[in-house]
C-alpha positions, 0 to 999 in steps of 0.5 A: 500500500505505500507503493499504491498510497503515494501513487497518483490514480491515473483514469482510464477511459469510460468510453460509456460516459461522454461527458466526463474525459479522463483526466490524470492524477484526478485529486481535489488539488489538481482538479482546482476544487470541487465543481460538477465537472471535477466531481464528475472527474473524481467518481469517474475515476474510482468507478473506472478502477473498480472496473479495472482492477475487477477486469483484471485476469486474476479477479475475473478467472482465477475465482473460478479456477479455485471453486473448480469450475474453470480452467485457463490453460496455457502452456507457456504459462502453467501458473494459472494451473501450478499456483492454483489447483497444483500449488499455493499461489505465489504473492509476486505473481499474477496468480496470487498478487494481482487485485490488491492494489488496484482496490486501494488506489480504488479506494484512495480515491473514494478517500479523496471525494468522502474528504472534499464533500464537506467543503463542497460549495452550497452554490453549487452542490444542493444538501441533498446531493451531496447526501447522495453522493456520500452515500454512493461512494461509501457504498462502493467503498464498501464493496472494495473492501468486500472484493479485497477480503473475499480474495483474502479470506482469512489471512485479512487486508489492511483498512486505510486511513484518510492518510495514505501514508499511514501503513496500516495493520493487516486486519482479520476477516471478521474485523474487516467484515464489520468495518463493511458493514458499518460503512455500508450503514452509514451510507444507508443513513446518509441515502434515507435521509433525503428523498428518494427522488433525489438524484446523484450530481453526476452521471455515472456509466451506463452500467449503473442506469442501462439495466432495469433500474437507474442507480443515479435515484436514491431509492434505486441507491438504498436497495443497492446498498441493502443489497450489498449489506445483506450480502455482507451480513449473510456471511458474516453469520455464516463465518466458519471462524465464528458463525453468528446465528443472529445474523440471518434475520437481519440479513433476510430483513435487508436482502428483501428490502433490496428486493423491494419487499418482494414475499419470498417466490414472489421476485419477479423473474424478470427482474432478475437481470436486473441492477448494476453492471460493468460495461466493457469496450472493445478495442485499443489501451483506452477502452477496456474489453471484458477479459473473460473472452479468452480463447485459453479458458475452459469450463472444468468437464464437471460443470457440463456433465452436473447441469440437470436435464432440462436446465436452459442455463446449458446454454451458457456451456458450449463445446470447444475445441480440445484444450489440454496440457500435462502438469505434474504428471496428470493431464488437464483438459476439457472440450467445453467453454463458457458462452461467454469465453468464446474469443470475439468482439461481442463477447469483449464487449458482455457486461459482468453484473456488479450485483443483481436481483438473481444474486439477491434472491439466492442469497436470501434463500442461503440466509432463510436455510441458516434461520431454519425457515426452509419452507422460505428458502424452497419458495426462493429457490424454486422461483429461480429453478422455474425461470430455467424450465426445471420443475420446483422441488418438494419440501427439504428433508434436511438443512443439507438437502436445502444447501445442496439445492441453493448451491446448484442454483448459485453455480449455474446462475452466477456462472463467471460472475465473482468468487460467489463459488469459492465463497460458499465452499470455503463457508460451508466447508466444502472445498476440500476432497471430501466433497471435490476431487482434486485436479492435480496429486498436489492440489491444496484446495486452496481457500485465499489468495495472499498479500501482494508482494509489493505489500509484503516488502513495503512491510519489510516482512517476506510472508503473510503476517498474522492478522489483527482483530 
C-alpha cells in the first residue's frame, strides 16, 4: 500500500460516459476544487478502477479456477494451473498478487471525494446531493473492501486511513467484515435521509442506469446498498471462524428490502437481470474489453456433465475445441467453454453484473436455510429453478438437502460472475476432497489468495503476517 498510497490514480477511459474525459492524477488539488465537472472527474475515476482492477485476469478467472469450475490453460504459462489447483499461489505473481492494489488506489480515491464533500460549495452542490453522493461512494467503498477480503479470506487486508501514508495493520476477516458493514450503514443513513427522488450530481456509466433500474435515484441507491449489506451480513453469520446465528434475520430483513419487499417466490423473474453492471469496450489501451473472452479458458468437464436435464442455463456451456496440457504428471483438459469465453468482439464487449436481483434472491434463500425457515428458502429457490424450465422441488428433508439445492442454483446462475463459488465452499466447508476431487496429486484446495508482494516488502516482512482483530 505505500507503493499504491503515494501513487497518483491515473483514469482510464469510460468510453460509456461522454461527458466526463479522463483526466490524470484526478485529486481535489489538481482538479482546482470541487465543481460538477471535477466531481464528475473524481467518481469517474474510482468507478473506472473498480472496473479495472475487477477486469483484471486474476479477479475475473482465477475465482473460478479455485471453486473448480474453470480452467485457463496455457502452456507457456502453467501458473494459472501450478499456483492454483497444483500449488499455493505465489504473492509476486499474477496468480496470487494481482487485485490488491488496484482496490486501494480504488479506494484512495473514494478517500479523496468522502474528504472534499464537506467543503463542497452550497452554490453549487444542493444538501441533498451531496447526501447522495456520500452515500454512493461509501457504498462502493464498501464493496472494495468486500472484493479485497473475499480474495483474502482469512489471512485479512489492511483498512486505510484518510492518510495514505499511514501503513496500516493487516486486519482479520471478521474485523474487516464489520468495518463493511458499518460503512455500508452509514451510507444507508446518509441515502434515507433525503428523498428518494433525489438524484446523484453526476452521471455515472451506463452500467449503473442501462439495466432495469437507474442507480443515479436514491431509492434505486438504498436497495443497492441493502443489497450489498445483506450480502455482507449473510456471511458474516455464516463465518466458519465464528458463525453468528443472529445474523440471518437481519440479513433476510435487508436482502428483501433490496428486493423491494418482494414475499419470498414472489421476485419477479424478470427482474432478475436486473441492477448494476460493468460495461466493457472493445478495442485499443483506452477502452477496456471484458477479459473473460479468452480463447485459453475452459469450463472444468464437471460443470457440463452436473447441469440437470432440462436446465436452459446449458446454454451458457458450449463445446470447444480440445484444450489440454500435462502438469505434474496428470493431464488437464476439457472440450467445453463458457458462452461467454468464446474469443470475439461481442463477447469483449458482455457486461459482468456488479450485483443483481438473481444474486439477491439466492442469497436470501442461503440466509432463510441458516434461520431454519426452509419452507422460505424452497419458495426462493424454486422461483429461480422455474425461470430455467426445471420443475420446483418438494419440501427439504434436511438443512443439507436445502444447501445442496441453493448451491446448484448459485453455480449455474452466477456462472463467471465473482468468487460467489469459492465463497460458499470455503463457508460451508466444502472445498476440500471430501466433497471435490482434486485436479492435480498436489492440489491444496486452496481457500485465499495472499498479500501482494509489493505489500509484503513495503512491510519489510517476506510472508503473510498474522492478522489483527
Amino acid at each position: 500500500m505505500i507503493a499504491v498510497a503515494t501513487a497518483l490514480l491515473a483514469v482510464g477511459a469510460c468510453k460509456d460516459n461522454p461527458v466526463a474525459n479522463p483526466i490524470d492524477a484526478p485529486t481535489v488539488d489538481a482538479i482546482g476544487g470541487l465543481t460538477r465537472t471535477s466531481l464528475l472527474q473524481l467518481t469517474i475515476g474510482a468507478l473506472a478502477q473498480d472496473r479495472t482492477t475487477i477486469n483484471d485476469i486474476q479477479f475475473a478467472i482465477e475465482g473460478g479456477i479455485l471453486g473448480r469450475d474453470v480452467y485457463r490453460i496455457d502452456a507457456s504459462e502453467p501458473r494459472y494451473v501450478l499456483e492454483t489447483l497444483g500449488g499455493n499461489p505465489d504473492p509476486g505473481s499474477f496468480a496470487g498478487g494481482r487485485g490488491f492494489s488496484g482496490f486501494y488506489t480504488a479506494i484512495r480515491a473514494e478517500n479523496t471525494i468522502l474528504l472534499a464533500l464537506p467543503d463542497a460549495p452550497a452554490a453549487i452542490f444542493t444538501a441533498d446531493e451531496i447526501a447522495a453522493e456520500r452515500g454512493f461512494i461509501r457504498t462502493i467503498k464498501a464493496m472494495e473492501y468486500w472484493r479485497l477480503i473475499e480474495t483474502r479470506d482469512t489471512v485479512g487486508v489492511p483498512i486505510q486511513t484518510d492518510d495514505p501514508s499511514e501503513v496500516t495493520a493487516i486486519r482479520c476477516k471478521e474485523a474487516v467484515l464489520s468495518y463493511i458493514a458499518a460503512l455500508l450503514d452509514s451510507a444507508y443513513t446518509d441515502l434515507t435521509s433525503i428523498p428518494g427522488a433525489t438524484k446523484l450530481p453526476v452521471k455515472l456509466p451506463g452500467g449503473f442506469t442501462a439495466y432495469g433500474r437507474d442507480y443515479q435515484v436514491v431509492s434505486n441507491l438504498i436497495r443497492f446498498n441493502r443489497g450489498w449489506k445483506g450480502k455482507v451480513d449473510f456471511y458474516r453469520g455464516l463465518n466458519r471462524k465464528a458463525y453468528t446465528p443472529a445474523l440471518f434475520p437481519t440479513a433476510i430483513a435487508e436482502l428483501t428490502e433490496a428486493l423491494g419487499g418482494a414475499a419470498p417466490g414472489a421476485v419477479p423473474q424478470a427482474d432478475f437481470v436486473k441492477g448494476a453492471y460493468y460495461n466493457f469496450v472493445p478495442g485499443g489501451s483506452e477502452n477496456q474489453p471484458n477479459l473473460i473472452s479468452d480463447a485459453k479458458i475452459g469450463l472444468n468437464p464437471l460443470v457440463g456433465d452436473s447441469v440437470q436435464a432440462g436446465d436452459t442455463r446449458a446454454s451458457k456451456i458450449v463445446a470447444r475445441a480440445p484444450l489440454s496440457a500435462l502438469y505434474s504428471g496428470t493431464t488437464i483438459g476439457t472440450s467445453i467453454t463458457y458462452v461467454g469465453a468464446v474469443a470475439s468482439p461481442a463477447n469483449q464487449a458482455l457486461p459482468l453484473a456488479i450485483l443483481r436481483d438473481e444474486e439477491l434472491v439466492l442469497l436470501r434463500a442461503q440466509a432463510y436455510i441458516e434461520a431454519g425457515q426452509l419452507a422460505n428458502a424452497l419458495l426462493d429457490i424454486n422461483d429461480v429453478r422455474t425461470n430455467y424450465g426445471l420443475a420446483p422441488l418438494g419440501p427439504f428433508a434436511s438443512k443439507d438437502a436445502a444447501i445442496d439445492a441453493v448451491l446448484y442454483e448459485k453455480r449455474y446462475s452466477l456462472l463467471f460472475e465473482g468468487w460467489h463459488r469459492v465463497n460458499d465452499l470455503r463457508e460451508y466447508g466444502r472445498l476440500n476432497a471430501t466433497y471435490l476431487r482434486k485436479e492435480l496429486p498436489t492440489d491444496p484446495f486452496n481457500a485465499a489468495l495472499p498479500i501482494s508482494r509489493a505489500e509484503l516488502d513495503a512491510r519489510g516482512v517476506s510472508t503473510n503476517p498474522a492478522c489483527t482483530a
